[in-house]
N, C-alpha and C positions, 0 to 999 in steps of 0.2 A: 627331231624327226623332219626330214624333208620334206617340204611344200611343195606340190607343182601348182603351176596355175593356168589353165588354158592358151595355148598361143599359134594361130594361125600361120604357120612356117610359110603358106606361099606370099600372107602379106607379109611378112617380117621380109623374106626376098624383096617384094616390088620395094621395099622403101630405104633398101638396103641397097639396092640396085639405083636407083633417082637419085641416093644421097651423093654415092659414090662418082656417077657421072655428071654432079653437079659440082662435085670438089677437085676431081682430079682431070676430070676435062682429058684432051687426045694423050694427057702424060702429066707426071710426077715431074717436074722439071731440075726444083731440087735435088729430089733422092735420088734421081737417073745419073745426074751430074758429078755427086759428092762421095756416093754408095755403092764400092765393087758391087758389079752383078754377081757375084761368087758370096758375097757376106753372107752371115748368120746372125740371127742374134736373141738372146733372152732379154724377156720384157715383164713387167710385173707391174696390175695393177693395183692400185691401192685407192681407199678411200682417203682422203683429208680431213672430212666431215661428218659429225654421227649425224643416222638415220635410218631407213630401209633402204636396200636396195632393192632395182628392178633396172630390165633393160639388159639384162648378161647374155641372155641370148640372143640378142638384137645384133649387139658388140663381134659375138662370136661371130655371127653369121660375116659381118664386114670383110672380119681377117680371112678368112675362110673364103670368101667369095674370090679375093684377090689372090691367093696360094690357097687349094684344099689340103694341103699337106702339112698345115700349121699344125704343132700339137699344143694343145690347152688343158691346163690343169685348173678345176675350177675349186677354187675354197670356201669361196660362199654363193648361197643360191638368190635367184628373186626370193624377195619377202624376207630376207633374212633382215634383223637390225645389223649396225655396223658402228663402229668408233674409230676417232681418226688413227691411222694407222694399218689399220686392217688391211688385209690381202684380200682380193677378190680374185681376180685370174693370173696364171703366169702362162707367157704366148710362146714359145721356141718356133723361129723358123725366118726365111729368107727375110733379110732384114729388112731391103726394099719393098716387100709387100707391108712389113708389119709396116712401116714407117709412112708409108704411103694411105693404111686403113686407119692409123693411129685416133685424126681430127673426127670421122665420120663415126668410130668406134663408140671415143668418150662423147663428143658429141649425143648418142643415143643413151649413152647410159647414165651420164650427170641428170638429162632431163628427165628420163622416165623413174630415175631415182628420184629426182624432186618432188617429181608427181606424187611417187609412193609415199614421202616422208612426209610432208604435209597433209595428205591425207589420212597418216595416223595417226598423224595429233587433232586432227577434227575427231576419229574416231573413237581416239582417248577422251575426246572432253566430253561426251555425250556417253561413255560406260555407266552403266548403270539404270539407262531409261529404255522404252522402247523404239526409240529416235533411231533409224538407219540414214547413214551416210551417201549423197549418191551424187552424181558429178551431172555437168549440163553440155549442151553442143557448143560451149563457146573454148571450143579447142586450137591448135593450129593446122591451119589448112592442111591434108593430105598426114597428117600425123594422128588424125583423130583415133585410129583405130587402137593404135600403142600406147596412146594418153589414156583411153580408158580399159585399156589392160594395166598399165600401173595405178589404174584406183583402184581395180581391185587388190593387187600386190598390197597395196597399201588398206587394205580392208575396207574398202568401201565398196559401195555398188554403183552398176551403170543405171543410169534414168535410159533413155532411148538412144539410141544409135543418130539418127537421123530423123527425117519430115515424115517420113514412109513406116515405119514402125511402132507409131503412135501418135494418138490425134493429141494435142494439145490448145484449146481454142484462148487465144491469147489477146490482150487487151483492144487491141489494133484489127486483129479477125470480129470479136462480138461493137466495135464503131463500126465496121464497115458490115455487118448482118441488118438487114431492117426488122429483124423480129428478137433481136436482141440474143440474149444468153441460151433461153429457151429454144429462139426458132437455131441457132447452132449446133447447139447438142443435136435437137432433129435431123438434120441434118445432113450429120456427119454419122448418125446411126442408120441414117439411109444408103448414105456411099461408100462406106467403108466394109469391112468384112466384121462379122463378130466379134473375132478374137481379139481384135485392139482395142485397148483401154482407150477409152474418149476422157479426159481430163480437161476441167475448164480455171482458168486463170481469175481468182478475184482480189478486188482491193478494199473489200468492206463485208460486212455481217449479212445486208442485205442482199446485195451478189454471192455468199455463200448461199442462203436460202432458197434463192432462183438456182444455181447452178442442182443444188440437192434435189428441190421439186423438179428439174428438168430430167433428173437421173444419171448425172455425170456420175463415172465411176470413181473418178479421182478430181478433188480439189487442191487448188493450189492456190494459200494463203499468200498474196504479194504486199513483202514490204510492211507487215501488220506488224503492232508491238507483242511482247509476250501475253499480253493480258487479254488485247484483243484476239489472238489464234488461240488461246485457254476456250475463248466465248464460243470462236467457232468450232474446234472440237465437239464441244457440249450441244452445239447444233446440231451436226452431223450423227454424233452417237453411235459412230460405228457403221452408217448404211453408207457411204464413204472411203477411201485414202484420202490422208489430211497430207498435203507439204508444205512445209516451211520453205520461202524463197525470196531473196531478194537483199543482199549488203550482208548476208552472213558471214563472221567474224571469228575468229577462236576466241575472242574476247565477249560474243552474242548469242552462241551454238548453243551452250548448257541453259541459258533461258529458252531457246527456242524449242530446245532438244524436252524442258519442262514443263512446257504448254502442253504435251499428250499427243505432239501431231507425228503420225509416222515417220515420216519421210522430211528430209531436211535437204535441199538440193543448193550444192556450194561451187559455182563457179570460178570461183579462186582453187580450186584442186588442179584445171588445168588454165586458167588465164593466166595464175599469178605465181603461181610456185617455184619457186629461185633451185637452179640448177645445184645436185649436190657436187663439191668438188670433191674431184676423182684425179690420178696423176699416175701417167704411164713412165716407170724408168727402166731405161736401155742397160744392158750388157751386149755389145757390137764385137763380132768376130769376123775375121777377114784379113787376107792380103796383107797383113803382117801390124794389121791394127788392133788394139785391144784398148775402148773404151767405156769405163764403166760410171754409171751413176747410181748402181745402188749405194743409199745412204749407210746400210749397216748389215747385206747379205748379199748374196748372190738368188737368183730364183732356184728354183726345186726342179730338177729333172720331172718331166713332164709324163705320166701316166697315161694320158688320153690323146 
């Protein structure tokens, strides 16, 4: 059954739009040079790598920006898994646009598959508890908002957007408070509107204590061992959100993920997660040329 998954088309434009005129600048100098203006050509993407994918409509949007008259046949969706091999889209249409969208294409889609794919396997390693997965702001500039669309692809969930969407008082905020953890939370229950969770940052049992007496709605366990966020779980006792943060690991998640504490936030879903390879091959029509590199078919006449 097909998955959809929220996705804001006019951002997927802006960033579709930045990417392109960051790559291809006043012109293609290549493709202009090498590539009748009259070519045609079928294009087929594939995976190299198993994973999930995410990012195909990002991809689509490229080709499409550069010729609307591209036609795309799509085989597999966001969120789908994938093995090397696999087909994901095939592109028909003027060769010099496909050729020209190609880098910005894969580009969006190797990374927001990366994003997805490692964030399944965090999500795998923690099946079974009540541990949810969820990403943090240390994304790439200007791409934050696609990075945390493929956490969710990839089954996890977003922590907050930004500064503006959620109070978080962090180690560096309660040194520079003169009334400590306490006079913060205060605070921040003063200036901010209701409906934002106030969440406080601690690195010990007794900074959980203060934060719970001060009435933070959410704590965040930094850096603590399993045994010590089991402790503070059992503080808190539910009046609380507990998260686990700080060097988490697929190799550290299922202990952290068995401490009891909700929430597990993993900055390695979008700092660290290795691009999935993806590989566009040509069928080139034109002016009496016929160049092909599929390895073992031709693409499929195109439906869409």
């Amino acid at each position: 059954m097909l998955r959809t998954f929220e996705l804001d088309r006019r951002a997927v434009r802006r960033a579709v739009a930045a990417a392109l005129a960051e790559d291809v600048g006043p012109g293609d100098v290549t493709t202009l040079a090498t590539i009748p203006a009259g070519a045609t050509c079928e294009a087929l993407l594939r995976t190299r790598d198993p994973g999930v994918v995410a990012g195909l409509p990002v991809a689509i949007a490229a080709f499409r920006r550069l010729d609307p008259a591209v036609e795309i046949v799509e085989y597999r969706h966001d969120g789908d898994a994938v093995s090397p091999g696999d087909r994901l889209l095939s592109v028909v249409g003027p060769a010099r646009a496909v050729l020209t969208a190609e880098r910005v294409a894969l580009n969006f889609a190797q990374r927001l598959s990366g994003v997805a794919t490692i964030t399944a396997r965090f999500v795998a390693a923690v099946a079974g508890t009540k541990a949810i997965i969820v990403d943090t702001r240390k994304t790439t500039p200007g791409l934050r908002y696609l990075e945390k669309y493929a956490v969710r692809v990839g089954g996890g969930h977003n922590h907050r957007f930004g500064l503006y969407d959620g109070v978080l008082i962090k180690d560096n905020h309660i040194a520079a408070t003169p009334d400590g953890i306490g006079g913060a939370v205060l605070a921040a229950r003063r200036a901010v509107p209701h409906s934002l969770r106030v969440e406080v940052e601690t690195d010990s049992l007794d900074q959980v204590r203060e934060a719970l007496e001060a009435g933070a709605d959410a704590i965040l366990l930094d850096n603590m061992s399993p045994e010590t966020m089991r402790q503070a779980v059992e503080i808190v006792g539910g009046r609380a959100i507990t998260e686990a943060s700080g060097g988490i690991t697929l190799a550290t998640v299922r202990a952290a993920a068995e401490s009891g504490v909700d929430l597990i936030s993993v900055g390695a879903l979008t700092h660290s997660a290795p691009s999935l390879d993806l590989g566009l091959d040509f069928t080139l029509h034109g002016a009496g040329v016929r160049i092909s590199t599929y390895p073992d078919e031709r693409a499929p006449s195109p439906s869409s």
